[in-house]
C-alpha positions in Angstrom: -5.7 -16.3 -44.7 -7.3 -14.1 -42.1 -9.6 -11.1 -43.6 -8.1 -7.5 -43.5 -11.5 -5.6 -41.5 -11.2 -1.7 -41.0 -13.6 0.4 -38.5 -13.5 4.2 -39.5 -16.3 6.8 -39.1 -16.7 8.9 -42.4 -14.9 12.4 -42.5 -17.1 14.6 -43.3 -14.7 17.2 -44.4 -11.8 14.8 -45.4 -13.7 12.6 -47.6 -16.1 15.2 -49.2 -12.6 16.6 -50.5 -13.5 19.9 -49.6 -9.4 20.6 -48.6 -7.6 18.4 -51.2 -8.5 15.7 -53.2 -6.9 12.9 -51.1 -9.8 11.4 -49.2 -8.6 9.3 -46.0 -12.0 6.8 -46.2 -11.3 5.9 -50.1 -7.6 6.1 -50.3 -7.1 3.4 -47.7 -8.5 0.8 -49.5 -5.9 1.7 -52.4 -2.5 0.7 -50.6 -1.5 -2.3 -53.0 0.7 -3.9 -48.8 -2.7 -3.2 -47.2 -5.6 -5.2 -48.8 -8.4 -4.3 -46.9 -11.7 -6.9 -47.6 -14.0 -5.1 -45.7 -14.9 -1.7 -45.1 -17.0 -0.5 -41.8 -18.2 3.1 -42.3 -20.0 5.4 -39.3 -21.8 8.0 -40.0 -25.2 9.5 -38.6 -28.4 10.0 -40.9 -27.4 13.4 -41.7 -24.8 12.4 -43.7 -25.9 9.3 -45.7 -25.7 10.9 -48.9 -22.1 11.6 -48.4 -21.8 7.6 -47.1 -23.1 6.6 -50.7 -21.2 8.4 -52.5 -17.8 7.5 -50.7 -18.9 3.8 -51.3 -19.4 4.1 -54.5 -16.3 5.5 -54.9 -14.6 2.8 -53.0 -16.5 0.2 -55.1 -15.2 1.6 -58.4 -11.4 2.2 -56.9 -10.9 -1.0 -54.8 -13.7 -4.1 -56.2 -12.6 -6.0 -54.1 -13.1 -3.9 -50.7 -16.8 -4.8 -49.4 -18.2 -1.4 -47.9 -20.8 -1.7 -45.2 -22.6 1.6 -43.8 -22.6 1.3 -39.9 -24.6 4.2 -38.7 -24.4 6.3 -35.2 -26.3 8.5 -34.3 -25.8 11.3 -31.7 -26.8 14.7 -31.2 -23.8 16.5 -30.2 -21.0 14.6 -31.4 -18.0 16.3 -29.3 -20.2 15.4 -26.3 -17.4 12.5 -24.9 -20.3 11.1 -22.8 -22.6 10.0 -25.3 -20.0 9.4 -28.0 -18.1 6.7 -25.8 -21.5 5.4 -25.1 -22.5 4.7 -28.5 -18.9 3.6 -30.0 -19.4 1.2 -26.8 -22.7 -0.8 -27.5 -21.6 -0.9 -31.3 -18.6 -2.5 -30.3 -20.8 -4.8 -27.9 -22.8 -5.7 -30.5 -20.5 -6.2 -33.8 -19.9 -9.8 -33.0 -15.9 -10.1 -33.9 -14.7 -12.6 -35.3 -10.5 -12.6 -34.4 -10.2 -16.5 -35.7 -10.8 -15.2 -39.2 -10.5 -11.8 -39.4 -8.3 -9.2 -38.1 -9.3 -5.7 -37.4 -8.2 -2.6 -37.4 -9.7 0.9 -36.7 -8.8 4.0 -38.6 -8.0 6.8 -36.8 -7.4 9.8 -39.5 -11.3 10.3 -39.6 -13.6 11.9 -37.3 -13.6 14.0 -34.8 -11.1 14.1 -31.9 -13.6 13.0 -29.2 -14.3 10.4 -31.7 -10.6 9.1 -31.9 -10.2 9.6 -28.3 -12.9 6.8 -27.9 -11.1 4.5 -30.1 -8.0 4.6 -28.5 -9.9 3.4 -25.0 -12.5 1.0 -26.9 -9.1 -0.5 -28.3 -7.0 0.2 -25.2 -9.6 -1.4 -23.4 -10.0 -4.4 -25.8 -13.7 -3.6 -26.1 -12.2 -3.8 -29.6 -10.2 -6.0 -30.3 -8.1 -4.1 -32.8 -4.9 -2.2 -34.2 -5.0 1.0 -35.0 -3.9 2.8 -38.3 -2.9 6.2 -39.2 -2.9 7.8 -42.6 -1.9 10.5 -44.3 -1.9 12.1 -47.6 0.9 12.0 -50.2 3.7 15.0 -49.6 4.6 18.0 -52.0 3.7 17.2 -55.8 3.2 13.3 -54.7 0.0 11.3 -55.8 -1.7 8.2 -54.8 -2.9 7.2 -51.7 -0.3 8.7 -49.6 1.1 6.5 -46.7 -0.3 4.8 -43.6 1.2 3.7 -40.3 -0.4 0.6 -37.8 -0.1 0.7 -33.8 -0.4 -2.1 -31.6 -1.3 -1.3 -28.2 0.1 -4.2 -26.9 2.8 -2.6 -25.1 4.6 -5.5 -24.5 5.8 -5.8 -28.6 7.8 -2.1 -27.9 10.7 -3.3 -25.9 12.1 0.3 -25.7 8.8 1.1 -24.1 8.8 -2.2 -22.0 12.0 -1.1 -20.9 11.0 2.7 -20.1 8.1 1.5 -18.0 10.3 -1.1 -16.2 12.9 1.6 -15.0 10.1 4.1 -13.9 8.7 0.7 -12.0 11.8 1.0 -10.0 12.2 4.3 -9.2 8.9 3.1 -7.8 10.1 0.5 -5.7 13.3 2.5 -4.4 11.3 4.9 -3.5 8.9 3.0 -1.4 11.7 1.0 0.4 13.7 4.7 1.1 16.1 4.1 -1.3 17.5 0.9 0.5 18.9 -2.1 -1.8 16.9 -4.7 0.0 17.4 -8.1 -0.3 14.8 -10.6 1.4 12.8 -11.5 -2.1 9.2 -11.6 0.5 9.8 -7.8 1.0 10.6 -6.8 -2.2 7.6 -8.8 -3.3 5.6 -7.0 -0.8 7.1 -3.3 -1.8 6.5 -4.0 -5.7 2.7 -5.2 -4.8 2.1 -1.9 -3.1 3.4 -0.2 -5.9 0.8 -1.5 -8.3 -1.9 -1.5 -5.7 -1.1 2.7 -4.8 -0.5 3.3 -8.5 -3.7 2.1 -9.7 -6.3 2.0 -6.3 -8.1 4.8 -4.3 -8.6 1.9 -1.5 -7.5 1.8 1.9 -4.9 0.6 3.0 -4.1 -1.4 6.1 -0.1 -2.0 7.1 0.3 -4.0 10.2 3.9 -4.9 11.5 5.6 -4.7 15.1 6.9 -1.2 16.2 9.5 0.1 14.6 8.8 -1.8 11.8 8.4 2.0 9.4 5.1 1.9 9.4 5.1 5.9 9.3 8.3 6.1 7.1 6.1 3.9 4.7 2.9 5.7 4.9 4.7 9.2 4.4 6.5 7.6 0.8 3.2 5.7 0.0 1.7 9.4 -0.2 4.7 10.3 -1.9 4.4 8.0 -4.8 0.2 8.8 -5.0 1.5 12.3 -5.5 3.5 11.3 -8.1 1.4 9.2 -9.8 -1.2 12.5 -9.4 -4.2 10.5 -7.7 -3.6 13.0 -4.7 -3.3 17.0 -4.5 -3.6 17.5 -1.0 -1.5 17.1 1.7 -0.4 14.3 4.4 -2.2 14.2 7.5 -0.5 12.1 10.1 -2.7 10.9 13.2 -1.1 9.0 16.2 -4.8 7.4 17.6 -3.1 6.5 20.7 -3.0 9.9 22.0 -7.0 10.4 21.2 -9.3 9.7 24.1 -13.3 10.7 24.5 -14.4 13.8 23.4 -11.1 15.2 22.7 -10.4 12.3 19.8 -14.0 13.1 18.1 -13.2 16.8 18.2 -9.4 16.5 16.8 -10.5 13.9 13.7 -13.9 15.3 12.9 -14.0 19.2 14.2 -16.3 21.0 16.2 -19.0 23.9 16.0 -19.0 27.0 18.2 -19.3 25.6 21.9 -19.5 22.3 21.1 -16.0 21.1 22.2 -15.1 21.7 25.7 -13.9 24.8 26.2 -14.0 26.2 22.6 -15.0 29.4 21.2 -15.0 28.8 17.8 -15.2 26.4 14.9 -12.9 23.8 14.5 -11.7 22.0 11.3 -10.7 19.0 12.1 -8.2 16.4 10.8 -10.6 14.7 8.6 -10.6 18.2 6.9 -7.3 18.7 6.3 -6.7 15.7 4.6 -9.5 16.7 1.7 -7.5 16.0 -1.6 -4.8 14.1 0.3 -4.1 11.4 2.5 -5.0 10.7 6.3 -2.3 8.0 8.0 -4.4 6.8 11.1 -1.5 5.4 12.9 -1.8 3.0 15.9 -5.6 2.8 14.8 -5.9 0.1 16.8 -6.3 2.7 19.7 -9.4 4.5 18.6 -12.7 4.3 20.6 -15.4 2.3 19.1 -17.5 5.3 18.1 -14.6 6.9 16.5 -14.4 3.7 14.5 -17.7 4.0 13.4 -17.3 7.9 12.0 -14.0 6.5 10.5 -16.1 4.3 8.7 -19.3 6.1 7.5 -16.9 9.0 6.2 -14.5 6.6 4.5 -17.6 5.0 2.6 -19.5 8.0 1.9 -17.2 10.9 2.0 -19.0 12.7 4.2 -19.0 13.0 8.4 -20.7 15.1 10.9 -18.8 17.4 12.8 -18.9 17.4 16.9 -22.4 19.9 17.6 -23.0 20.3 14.0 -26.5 19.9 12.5 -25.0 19.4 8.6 -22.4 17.5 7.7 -19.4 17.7 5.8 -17.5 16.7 2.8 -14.1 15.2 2.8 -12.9 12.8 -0.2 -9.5 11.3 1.4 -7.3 8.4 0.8 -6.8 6.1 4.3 -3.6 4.6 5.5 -4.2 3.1 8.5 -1.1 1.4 10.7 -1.6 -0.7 13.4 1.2 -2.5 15.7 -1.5 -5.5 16.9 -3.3 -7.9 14.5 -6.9 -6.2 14.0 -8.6 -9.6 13.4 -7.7 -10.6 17.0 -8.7 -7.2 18.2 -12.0 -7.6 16.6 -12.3 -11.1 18.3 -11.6 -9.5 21.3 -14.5 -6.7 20.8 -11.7 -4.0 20.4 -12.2 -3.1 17.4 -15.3 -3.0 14.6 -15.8 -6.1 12.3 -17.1 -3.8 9.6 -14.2 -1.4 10.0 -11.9 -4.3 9.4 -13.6 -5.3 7.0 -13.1 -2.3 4.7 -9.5 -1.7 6.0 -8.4 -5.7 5.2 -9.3 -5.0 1.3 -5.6 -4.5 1.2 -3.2 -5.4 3.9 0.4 -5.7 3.9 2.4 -7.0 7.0 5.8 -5.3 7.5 7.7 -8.1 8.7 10.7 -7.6 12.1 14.1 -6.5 11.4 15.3 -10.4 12.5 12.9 -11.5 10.1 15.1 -9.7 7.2 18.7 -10.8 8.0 19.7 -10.2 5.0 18.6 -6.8 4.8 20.2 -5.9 7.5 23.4 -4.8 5.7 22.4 -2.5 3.7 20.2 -0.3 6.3 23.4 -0.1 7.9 24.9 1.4 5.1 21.7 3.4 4.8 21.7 4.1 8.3 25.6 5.4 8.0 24.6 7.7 5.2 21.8 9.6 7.4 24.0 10.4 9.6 26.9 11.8 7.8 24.2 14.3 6.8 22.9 14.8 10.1 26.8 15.5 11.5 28.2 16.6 8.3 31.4 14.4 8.8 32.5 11.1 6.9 32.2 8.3 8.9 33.0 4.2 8.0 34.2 1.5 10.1 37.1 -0.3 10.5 36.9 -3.4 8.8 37.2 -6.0 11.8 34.9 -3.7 13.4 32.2 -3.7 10.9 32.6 -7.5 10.9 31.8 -7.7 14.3 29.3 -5.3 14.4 27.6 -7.4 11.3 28.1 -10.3 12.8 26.1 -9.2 15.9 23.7 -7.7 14.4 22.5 -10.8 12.2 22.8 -13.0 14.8 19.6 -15.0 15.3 19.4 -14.3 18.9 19.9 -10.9 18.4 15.9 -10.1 18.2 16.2 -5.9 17.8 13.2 -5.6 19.8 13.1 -1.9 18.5 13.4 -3.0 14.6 15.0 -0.2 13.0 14.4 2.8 15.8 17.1 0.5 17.7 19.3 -0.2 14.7 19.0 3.8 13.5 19.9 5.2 17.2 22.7 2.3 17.5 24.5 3.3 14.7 24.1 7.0 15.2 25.5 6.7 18.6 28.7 4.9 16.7 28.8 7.9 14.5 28.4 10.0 17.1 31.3 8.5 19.5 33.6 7.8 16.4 37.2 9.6 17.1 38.1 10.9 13.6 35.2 9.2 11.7 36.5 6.0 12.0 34.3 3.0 14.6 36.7 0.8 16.2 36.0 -2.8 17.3 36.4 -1.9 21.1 33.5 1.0 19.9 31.3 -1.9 18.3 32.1 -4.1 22.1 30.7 -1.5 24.0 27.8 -0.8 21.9 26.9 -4.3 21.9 27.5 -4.5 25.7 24.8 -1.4 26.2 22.4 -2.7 23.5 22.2 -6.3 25.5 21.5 -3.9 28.6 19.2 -2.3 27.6 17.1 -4.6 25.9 17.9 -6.7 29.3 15.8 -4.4 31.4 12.9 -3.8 28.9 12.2 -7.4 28.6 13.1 -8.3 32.6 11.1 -11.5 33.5 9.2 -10.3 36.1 9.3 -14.0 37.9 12.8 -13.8 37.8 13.0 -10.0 39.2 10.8 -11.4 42.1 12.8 -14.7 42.7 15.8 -12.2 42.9 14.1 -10.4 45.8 13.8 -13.1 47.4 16.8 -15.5 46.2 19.8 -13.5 45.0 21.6 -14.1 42.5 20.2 -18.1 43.2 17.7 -17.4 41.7 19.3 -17.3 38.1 20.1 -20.8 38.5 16.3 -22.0 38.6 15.1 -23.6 35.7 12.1 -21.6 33.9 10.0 -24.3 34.4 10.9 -24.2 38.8 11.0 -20.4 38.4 6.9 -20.0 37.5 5.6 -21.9 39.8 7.8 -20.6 42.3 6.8 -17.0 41.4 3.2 -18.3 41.6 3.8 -19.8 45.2 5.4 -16.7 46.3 2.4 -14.4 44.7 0.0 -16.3 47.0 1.8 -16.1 50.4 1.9 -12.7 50.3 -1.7 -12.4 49.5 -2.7 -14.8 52.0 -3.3 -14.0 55.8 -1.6 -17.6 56.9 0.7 -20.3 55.5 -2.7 -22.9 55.8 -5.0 -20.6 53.7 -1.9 -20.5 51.3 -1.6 -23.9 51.6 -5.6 -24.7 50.6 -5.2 -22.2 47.9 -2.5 -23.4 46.0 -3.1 -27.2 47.0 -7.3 -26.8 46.1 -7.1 -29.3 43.1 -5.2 -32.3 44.2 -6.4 -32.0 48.0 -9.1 -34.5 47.4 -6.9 -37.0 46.4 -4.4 -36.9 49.1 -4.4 -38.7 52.3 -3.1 -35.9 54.3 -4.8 -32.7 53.6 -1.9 -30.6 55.6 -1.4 -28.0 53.4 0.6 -26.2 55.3 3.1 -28.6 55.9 2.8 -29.5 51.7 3.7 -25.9 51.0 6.8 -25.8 53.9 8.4 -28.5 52.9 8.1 -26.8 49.0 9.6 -24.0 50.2 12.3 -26.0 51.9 13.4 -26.8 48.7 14.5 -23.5 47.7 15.9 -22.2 51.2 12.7 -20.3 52.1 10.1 -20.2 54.6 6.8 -18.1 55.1 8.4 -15.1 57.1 11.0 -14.9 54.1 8.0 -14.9 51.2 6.2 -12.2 53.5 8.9 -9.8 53.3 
């Protein structure tokens, strides 16, 4: 049988029985369901003659209750500093023992800093305890009144398990907009962050393709922070790509009296306005090098130097930083600062493409559908071999939604939009489908093939790819070459040595020959 061991400081009040004659520090030892073998009592010098007398009292009501005087001394003792500091290193020192002896700290005694401490020393598992509550007997009652034990191991409290499970949620939901998503990586991803904002003051880095919700995301992570009251200020949203020179130094950081081109007077800056809050550097990717550097220095230290200013100035932010290109290749590339990364990469999550997420492509309809009706104020729903089709479509692996979810939020509003009566018809869904593959057409056009079409017609949609470079590549070099022979020697410069003939002329005729076209046709 493991040892009963209770931690308690004396009560100096309590146990003197200057209130009532129920005294916590004796009577705890007297409940016949709590044997308690051992006794720890705190106290300071000045009150070692009240720490006899209590264990002598404790001797003659409990024998078998071993009383050891532990004492603590501070000088002020609702100073939380230097009470937490010396409950600390006697809890470092004690040497438990949780094989044979179980432990226990009583909280009824001492002052309120004092139980404060133990709640975090316990908490904490500093020590490595439960902790018990007594009180005295009620009305005309005697004998050692009652007590009640806490474990802080959550976990035990289902009601409590299930309380801090729900709230988890509303988390999550919130983060992902109030979506049902599906893909189990994202939702992985989304409850991750959730732990990561709750409990870090880090930066954080989210990296994904555009229109991916980098922005949406960053304006619910501050959300949540808010929430969870690590934030009081407010959202400061930067787009870095329209920053350039002097202009981006003055907009992030400020600038003194004359210092900025043009200006008259003192200028905040963005860095500023986020104080309290959080700063979403979007498209961070874009800033200069220097700008980096200031980025840097004032995320570490808190502090920056304004544009023409001799002091500088104090800012305590939390960073979001978004970026549609991978930074470790920027750095590679010299783009972008190694140390910068470095502090931004602490935590990064990648927000994967809308035809990475199939499945979740459903329900952002649905969510997409709902935005809309609010933004129209009319019901709106599809027919149900339209919405299959439309599904279909939009699922379809070789359906790549270049846009992500700017393209799949302004397709469906423009079915909203169209709908005769609320309702989206399958010829609507054709035709939307029709102008999406259009459009998407024209952004991504092949530039070989647009040139092979200059030259070729609609012949030249029949050229394999692999044909089609290199005869983009041939036609490049005519027209940058004053003849077809210095065409010839430079396309033909690697393999001339190990021909017999070195026309290259006639090489790169009779290569054009092949595809209906001669030099006066690749000049034009």
């Amino acid at each position: 049988m493991k040892k009963n061991v209770v931690l308690g400081f004396l009560g100096t009040n309590l146990d003197a029985g200057k209130r009532r004659r129920w005294r916590p520090s004796v009577q705890i030892c007297q409940h016949p369901d709590f044997p308690i073998d051992r006794l720890e009592l705190i106290h300071s010098r000045r009150w070692q003659g009240l720490a006899e007398k209590i264990k002598s009292d404790i001797n003659a009501a409990s024998p078998g209750t071993e009383v050891l005087l532990q004492r603590i001394d501070v000088r002020d003792p609702w100073d939380f500093e230097e009470v937490y500091g010396a409950m600390f290193d006697f809890a470092r020192a004690y040497g438990f023992d949780e094989e044979r002896e179980d432990y226990h700290v009583h909280l009824t005694t001492g002052t309120h800093v004092a139980q404060i401490c133990w709640f975090l020393l316990t908490e904490a598992r500093h020590v490595p305890a439960r902790l018990v509550q007594t009180s005295p007997p009620r009305g005309e009652d005697t004998g050692p009144g009652s007590f009640q034990i806490v474990d802080l191991d959550l976990s035990r409290y289902n009601l409590l398990q299930q309380r801090f499970d729900m709230v988890a949620r509303e988390y999550s939901t919130l983060l992902k907009g109030g979506v049902e998503t599906r893909n189990e990586a994202f939702n992985a991803m989304i409850d991750r962050m959730e732990v990561v904002t709750s409990g870090s003051d880090a930066p954080l880095l989210l990296m994904g393709p555009t229109g991916t919700g980098k922005s949406d995301l960053a304006a619910r992570l501050y959300e949540l922070k808010l929430q969870r009251r690590r934030i009081k200020g407010r959202l400061v949203h930067v787009n870095c790509s329209t920053l350039r020179g002097e202009r981006a130094m003055s907009t992030l950081f400020g600038h003194r009296r004359q210092a900025g081109a043009g200006g008259s007077s003192d200028r905040r800056g963005l860095l500023q306005e986020a104080d309290g809050g959080v700063l979403f550097l979007d498209e961070i990717d874009e800033l200069g090098l220097d700008e980096q550097a200031m980025i840097l220095h004032a995320v570490e230290t808190g502090k920056y130097l304004p544009l023409g200013s001799d002091y500088e100035v104090t800012s305590r932010f939390h960073l979001i930083a978004g970026s549609g290109q991978d930074l470790a290749e920027c750095v590679a590339a010299g783009r972008f600062r190694a140390d910068l990364f470095a502090r931004l990469n602490l935590w990064t999550f990648r927000l994967p493409a809308l035809h990475d997420r199939p499945e979740d492509i459903e329900p952002n309809i649905v969510h997409e559908l709902a935005r809309v009706e609010k933004l129209l104020g009319t019901r709106i729903s599809f027919n149900a071999d339209a919405h299959a089709r439309y599904l279909r479509f939009a699922t379809d692996p070789g359906t790549l939604w270049p846009g992500n979810f700017r393209d799949l939020g302004a397709s469906v509003q423009r079915l909203c939009t169209l709908a005769p009566r609320g309702r989206i018809t399958t010829r609507m869904v054709d035709e939307e489908i029709t102008t999406l593959k259009g459009t998407w057409a024209v952004a991504s056009a092949d530039p070989d093939l647009q040139l092979l079409r200059d030259h070729l017609g609609a012949q030249a949609q029949d050229i394999d790819a692999f044909d089609r470079v290199q005869l983009a590549t041939v036609i490049r070099t005519c027209r940058q070459s004053a003849s077809l022979s210095a065409a010839g020697r430079t396309l033909f410069a690697a393999s001339r040595a190990a021909k017999k003939s070195r026309n290259d002329a006639d090489r790169l005729r009779k290569y054009l020959e092949k595809f209906g076209l001669d030099w006066a046709q690749c000049r034009s």
